[in-house]
N, C-alpha and C positions, 0 to 999 in steps of 0.2 A: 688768512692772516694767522700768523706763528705766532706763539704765547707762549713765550721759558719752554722750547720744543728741542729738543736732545737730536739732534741731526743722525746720528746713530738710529733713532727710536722711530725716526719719520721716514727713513727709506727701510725697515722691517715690513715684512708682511704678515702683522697681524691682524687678527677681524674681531671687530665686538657687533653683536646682535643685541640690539633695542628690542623688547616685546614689550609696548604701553599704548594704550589706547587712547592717553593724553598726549595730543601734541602738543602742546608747549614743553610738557617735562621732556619727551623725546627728544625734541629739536634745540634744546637746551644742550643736555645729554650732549648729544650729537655733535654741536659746536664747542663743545670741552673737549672731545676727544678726535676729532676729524683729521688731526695736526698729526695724531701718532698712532692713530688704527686707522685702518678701512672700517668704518661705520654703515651697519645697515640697519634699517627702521621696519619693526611688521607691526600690526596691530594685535596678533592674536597668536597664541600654540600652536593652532592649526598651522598657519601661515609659518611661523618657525619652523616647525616641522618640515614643508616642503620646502624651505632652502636646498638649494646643491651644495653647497660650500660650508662646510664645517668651520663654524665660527672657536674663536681659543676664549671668550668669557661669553657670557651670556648676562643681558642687565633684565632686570626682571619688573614693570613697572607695578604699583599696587593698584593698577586704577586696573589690570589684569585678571590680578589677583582677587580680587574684590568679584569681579564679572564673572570670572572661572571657576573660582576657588581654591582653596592655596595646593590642593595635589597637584595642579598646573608645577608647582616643582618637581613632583617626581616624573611626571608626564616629561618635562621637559629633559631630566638628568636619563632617562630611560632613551630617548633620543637622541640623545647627543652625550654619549658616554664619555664621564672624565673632564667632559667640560664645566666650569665651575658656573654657577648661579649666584648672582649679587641682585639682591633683590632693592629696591628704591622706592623712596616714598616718603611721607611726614614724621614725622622723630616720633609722634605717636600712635602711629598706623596700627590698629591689629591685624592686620593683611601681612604687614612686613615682618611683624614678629613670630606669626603662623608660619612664614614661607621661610623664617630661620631654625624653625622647631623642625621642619619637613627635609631639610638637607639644603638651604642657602646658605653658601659659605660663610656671606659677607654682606652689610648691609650699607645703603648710601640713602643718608636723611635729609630734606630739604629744608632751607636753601641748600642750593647746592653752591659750591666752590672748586671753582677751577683745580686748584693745587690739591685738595680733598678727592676730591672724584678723580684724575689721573692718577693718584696715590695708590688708592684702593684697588681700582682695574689695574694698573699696572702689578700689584701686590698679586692677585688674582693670577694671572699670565704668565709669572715667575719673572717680572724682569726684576733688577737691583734696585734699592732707592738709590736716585743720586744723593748724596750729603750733602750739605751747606754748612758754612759755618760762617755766623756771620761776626762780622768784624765792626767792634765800634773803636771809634776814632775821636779822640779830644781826650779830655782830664777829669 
């Protein structure tokens, strides 16, 4: 299912890598973004690390971070050079604000929201915002 999906944005081939060890937040994740990435799901660094395929953002789960500890950002920027880090988790996490201090670019707080989370990944991967401008109608 497409949700306000940019036809342009769904036949690119770009890749986000999930690293969270919570599925639900994952497969959340996952179904926000499915429509305009190849999404792929690991539980852990390690496991990122042996991908073959060079993912263009990287989401970084705090429930990871918490288990790892937050160099799990440079561990993972040392691995995948250039690729950006967006770390995720509760608006008060001190995981996520550790892994902003460490070189996460960008941070995404729960709940999460559709329009919010493509914004930001997309923000991340250099594509454009599309603009809106909304139109009110009456007197």
């Amino acid at each position: 299912m497409q949700i306000g999906v940019d036809t342009q944005r769904a036949v690119e081939t770009k890749r986000a890598l999930i690293v969270d060890s919570d599925d639900i937040s994952a497969m959340a994740l996952q179904f926000m973004l499915a429509d305009e990435l190849e999404v792929n799901i690991v539980e852990s660094a390690a496991q990122a690390c042996e991908r073959a395929r060079a993912p263009d953002v990287i989401l970084l789960g705090a429930s990871v971070i918490e288990g790892e500890g937050a160099q799990v950002v440079t561990a993972l920027a040392a691995a995948f050079p250039g690729v950006p880090v967006v770390a995720f988790g509760p608006a008060a996490d001190a995981g996520v604000a550790q892994a902003l201090a460490l070189g996460a670019r960008s941070a995404i707080v729960r709940p999460f929201k559709v329009e919010a989370v493509r914004q930001r990944v997309n923000a991340q991967i250099g594509r454009r915002a599309v603009l809106t401008i909304p139109v009110v109608l009456g007197g």
